[in-house]
N, C-alpha and C positions, 0 to 999 in steps of 0.2 A: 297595598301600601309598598312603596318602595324602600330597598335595602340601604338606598345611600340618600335618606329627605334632604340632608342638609344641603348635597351636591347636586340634588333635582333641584331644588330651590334657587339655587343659584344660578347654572345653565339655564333654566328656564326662563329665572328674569330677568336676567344680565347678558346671557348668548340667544337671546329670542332673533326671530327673522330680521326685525329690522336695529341689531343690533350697531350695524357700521354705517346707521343714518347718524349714530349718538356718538359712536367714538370710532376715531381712528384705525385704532390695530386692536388686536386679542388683549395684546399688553394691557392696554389704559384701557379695558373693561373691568382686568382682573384690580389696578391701580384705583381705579373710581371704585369698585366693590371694597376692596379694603380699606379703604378712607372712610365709606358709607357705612359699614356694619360693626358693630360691636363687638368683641372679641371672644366672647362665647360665640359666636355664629362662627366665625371666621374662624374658630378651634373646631368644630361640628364638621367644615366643610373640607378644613385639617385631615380629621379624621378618618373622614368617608373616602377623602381622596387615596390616603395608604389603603385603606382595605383594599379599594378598587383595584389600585394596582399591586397590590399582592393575589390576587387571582392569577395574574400573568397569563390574558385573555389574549391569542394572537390579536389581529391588525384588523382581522373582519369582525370578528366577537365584541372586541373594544369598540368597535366606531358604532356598533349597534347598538350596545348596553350606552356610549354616550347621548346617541340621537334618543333612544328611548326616554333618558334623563332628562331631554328637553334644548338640548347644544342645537342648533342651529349653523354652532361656525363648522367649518372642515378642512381639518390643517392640511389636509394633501391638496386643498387647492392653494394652498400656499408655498409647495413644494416641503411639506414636511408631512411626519406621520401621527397615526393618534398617540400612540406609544412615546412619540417624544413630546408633544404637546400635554399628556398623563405629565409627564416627568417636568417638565416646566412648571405646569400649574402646582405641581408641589413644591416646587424649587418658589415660587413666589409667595406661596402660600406659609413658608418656611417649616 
């Protein structure tokens, strides 16, 4: 069982491979997920997202422990890192 369900849950059904047949950018995936889920979920995935990033996993550790979660997207192909893309996803997640 994994340590962050609520965060596997979501990467996995929201960041799966053919994620940017459905939407756009990373943005309007995490925009469509908060629209779509209830706010116990979206507090759950709140949650999991601070723990994660209170490990304060370098750059290789993080991208692992995401892909493991189920992420399929990879913000260095987009010219950015996990570590700020961690930090976004809470910044939207509030």
């Amino acid at each position: 069982m994994s340590d962050y369900p609520a965060l596997e849950n979501f990467l996995a059904a929201y960041f799966h491979q053919d994620w940017r047949m459905e939407h756009d950018t990373p943005g309007a995936v995490v925009a469509y997920y908060l629209d779509s889920e209830d706010a116990e979920q979206v507090a759950e995935v709140r949650a999991d997202l601070a723990r994660l990033a209170a490990r304060e996993l370098d750059e290789a550790a993080l991208a692992q422990q995401l892909r493991e979660l189920g992420s399929e997207y990879d913000p260095t192909l987009d010219g950015g890192t996990w570590r700020g893309w961690l930090q976004a996803l809470r910044s939207d997640f509030g």
